[in-house]
N, C-alpha and C positions, 0 to 999 in steps of 0.2 A: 660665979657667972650665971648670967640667966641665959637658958635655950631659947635656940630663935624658931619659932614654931614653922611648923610642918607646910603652912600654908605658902611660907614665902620661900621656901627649898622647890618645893613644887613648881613653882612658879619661873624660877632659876634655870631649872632644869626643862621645864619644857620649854625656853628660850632656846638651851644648846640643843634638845635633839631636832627641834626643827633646822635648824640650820643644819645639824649634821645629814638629814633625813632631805635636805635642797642641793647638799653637795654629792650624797649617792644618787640623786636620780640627773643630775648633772654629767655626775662622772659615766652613767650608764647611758646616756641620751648621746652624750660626743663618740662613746664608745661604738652605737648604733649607727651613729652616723658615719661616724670611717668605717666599720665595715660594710654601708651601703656604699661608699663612695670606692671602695677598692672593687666592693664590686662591677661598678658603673663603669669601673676603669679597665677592670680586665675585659667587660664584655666589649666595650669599645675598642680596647687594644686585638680583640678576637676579629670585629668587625673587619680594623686596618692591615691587621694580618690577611685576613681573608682578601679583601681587595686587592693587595698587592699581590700576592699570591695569583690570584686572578690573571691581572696587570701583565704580568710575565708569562702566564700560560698564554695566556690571547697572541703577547710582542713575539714569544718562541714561534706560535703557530701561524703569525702572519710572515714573520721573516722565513720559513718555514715555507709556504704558499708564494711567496715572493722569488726565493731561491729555485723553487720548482719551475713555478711560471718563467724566468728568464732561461733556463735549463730548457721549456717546451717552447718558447719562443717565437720558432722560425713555424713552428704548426699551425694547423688550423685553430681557430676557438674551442678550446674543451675548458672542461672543467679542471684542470691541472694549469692552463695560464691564464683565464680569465680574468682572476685577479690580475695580475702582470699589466697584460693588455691592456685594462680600464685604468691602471696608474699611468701608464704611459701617455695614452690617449688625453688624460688629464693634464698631467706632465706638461706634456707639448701645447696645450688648448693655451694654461697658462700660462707658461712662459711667452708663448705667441704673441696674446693679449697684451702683454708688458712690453714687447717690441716687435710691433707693427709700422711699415714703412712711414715717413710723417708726409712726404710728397708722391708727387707720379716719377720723382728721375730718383728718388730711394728705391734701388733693386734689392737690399740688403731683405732674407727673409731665412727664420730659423731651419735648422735641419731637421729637416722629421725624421722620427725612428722607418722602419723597413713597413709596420704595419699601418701606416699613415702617407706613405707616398704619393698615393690617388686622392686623398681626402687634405693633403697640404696644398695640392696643386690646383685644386677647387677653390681653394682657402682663398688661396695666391691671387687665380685669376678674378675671384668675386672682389677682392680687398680694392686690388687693382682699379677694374670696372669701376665702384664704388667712388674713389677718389677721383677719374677722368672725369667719372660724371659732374664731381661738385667741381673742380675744376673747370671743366667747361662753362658752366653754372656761371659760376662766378668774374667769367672773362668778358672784358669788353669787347663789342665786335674792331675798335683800333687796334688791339693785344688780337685777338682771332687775325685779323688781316697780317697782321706782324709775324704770327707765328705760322700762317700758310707762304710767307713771302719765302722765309727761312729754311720753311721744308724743299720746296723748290729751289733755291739755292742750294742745299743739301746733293738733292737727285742731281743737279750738273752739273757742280763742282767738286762734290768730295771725291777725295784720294785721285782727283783728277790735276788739281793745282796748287801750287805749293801756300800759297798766301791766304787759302780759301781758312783754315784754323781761326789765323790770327781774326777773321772777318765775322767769328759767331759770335760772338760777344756783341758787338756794335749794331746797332738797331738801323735798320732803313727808314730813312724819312720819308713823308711822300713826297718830297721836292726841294731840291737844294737852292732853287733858282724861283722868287716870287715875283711876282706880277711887277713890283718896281727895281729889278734888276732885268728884264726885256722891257728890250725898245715898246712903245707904243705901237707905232708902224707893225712891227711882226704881228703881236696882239690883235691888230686890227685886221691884217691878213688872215688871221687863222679863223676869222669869223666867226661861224656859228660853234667851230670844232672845239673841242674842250680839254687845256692840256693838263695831261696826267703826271709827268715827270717832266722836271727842265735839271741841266745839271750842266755846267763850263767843262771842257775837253780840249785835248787838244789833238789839231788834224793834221793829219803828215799827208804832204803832197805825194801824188802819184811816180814823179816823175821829181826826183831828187831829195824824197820823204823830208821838205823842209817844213817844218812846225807852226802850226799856224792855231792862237787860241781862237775856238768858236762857241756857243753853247748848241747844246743837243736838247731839243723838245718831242717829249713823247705827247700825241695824241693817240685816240683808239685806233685809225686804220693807216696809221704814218708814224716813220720820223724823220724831224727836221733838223737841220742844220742853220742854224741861224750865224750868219758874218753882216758884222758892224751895223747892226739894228737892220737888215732884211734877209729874206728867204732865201739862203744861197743854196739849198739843192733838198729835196723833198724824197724820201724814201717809202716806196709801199712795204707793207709787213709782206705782203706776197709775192714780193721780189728779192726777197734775201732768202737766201742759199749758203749755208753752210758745206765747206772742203772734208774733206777726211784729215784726221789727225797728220798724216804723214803726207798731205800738202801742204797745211796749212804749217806758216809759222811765225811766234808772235817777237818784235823786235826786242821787248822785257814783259818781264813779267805782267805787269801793269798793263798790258796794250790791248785794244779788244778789236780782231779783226772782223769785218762784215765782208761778204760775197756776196755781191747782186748780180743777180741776172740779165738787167737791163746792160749790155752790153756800151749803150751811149755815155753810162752813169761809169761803169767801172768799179771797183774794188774802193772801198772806200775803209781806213784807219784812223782807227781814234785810239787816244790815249787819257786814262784816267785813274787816279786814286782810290777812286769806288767803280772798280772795272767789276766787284763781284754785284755790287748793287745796280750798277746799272742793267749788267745782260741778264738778270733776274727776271726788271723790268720789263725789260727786250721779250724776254721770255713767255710773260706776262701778258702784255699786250697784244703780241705778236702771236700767240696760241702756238708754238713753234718750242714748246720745251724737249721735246724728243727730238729735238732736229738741232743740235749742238752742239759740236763736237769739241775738246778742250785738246790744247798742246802745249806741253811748256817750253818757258822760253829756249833759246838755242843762243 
């Protein structure tokens, strides 16, 4: 056999050390790199140790400051409830915020803590204020007239008369009775005067209370009584006079007594279904709301 020369052994061979000489610096390069990577790892596990660490110190030392400040409470501001205080004040601002009344007849308003009592009731009344104002704002003067007729209705009849409840709900018109349910003739009689409220009644005689249907016309310095399309009897607002409760008395509930003065005229009785709207009216007109006395029936 012939030798195979030296040059192609050579040749051989520095194939395999390179390659062994690509896989040591491989194996030392992965090697380098996990233990930069274990490093990377512990000093960032150090970092999140540290932080939480942290984390808990702070949560101890605010629950801590917490438990103190509700313990100093009732004291002045120091520095022992401060903290406390400012959560609280916080506390209450925002929950406030999340339920605040949505109208002016929502009374509903949170409980402040003890050191907020002066500064919820500012709260309160600004909130208040605040809402009437847009509320008014936004009223028509028909709804304003509506809601001044109501209130005086209010001041004369509450917890004075039993039927007066059932009557707040139900809106006052200005007039039950229009221009083509009177005669022409009365119309024509009243002239220049301008009527304010007309509304059907019914009149009970003096003298044997028999029932007789009329309608009642308010103008500004009278009321009338109108029978079968003319002017049966004419009242001045400054001729009625209101009894004392414990003379006067009304035949039902429903019935709305007047007292006049004019002694020729007499005591005159009406009766009606809207007895609260009409002596409102009466009221009304007649500038006479203090002068009214209610009695229920007997």
């Amino acid at each position: 056999h012939r030798e195979k020369p030296q040059g192609n052994a050579l040749e051989t061979r520095k194939h395999g050390l390179v390659m062994l000489n690509h896989k040591w610096y491989r194996t030392l390069m992965h090697l380098l790199l996990s233990l930069k990577a274990i490093a990377i790892q512990a000093w960032w596990r150090g970092i999140l140790a540290r932080r939480r660490a942290k984390s808990r110190r702070q949560a101890a030392d605010t629950i801590r400051r917490f438990i103190k400040g509700f313990i100093n409470r009732h004291k002045e501001r120091c520095p022992e409830n401060e903290y406390f205080l400012d959560y609280v004040r916080y506390s209450f601002l925002t929950n406030l915020r999340k339920n605040l009344p949505k109208n002016v007849l929502d009374k509903n308003w949170p409980t402040p803590p003890a050191a907020l009592t002066e500064a919820s009731e500012l709260l309160r009344k600004m909130c208040m204020q605040n809402m009437v104002w847009s509320y008014c704002k936004k009223t028509s003067p028909e709804w304003k007239h509506q809601m001044e007729q109501k209130m005086i209705a209010s001041e004369i009849f509450k917890d004075k008369k039993d039927n007066y409840p059932q009557s707040v709900s139900k809106l006052f018109l200005n007039t039950r009775l229009t221009g083509e349910n009177i005669s022409p003739k009365v119309l024509q009689a009243l002239g220049n005067e301008k009527m304010k409220y007309a509304v059907t009644v019914t009149k009970y005689d003096r003298k044997g209370y028999k029932a007789r249907t009329r309608q009642l016309l308010l103008t500004a310095n009278s009321a009338i009584i109108v029978e079968e399309g003319k002017l049966k009897q004419r009242i001045d607002y400054g001729a009625l006079k209101g009894k004392t409760p414990s003379q006067a008395r009304f035949l039902e509930v429903s019935v709305l007594i007047w007292f006049v003065v004019d002694s020729f005229q007499g005591d005159v009785i009406l009766q009606s279904e809207h007895v609260i709207e009409i002596l409102t009216k009466i009221a009304i007109s007649a500038d006479k709301i203090n002068n009214i006395n209610i009695s229920q029936g007997r």
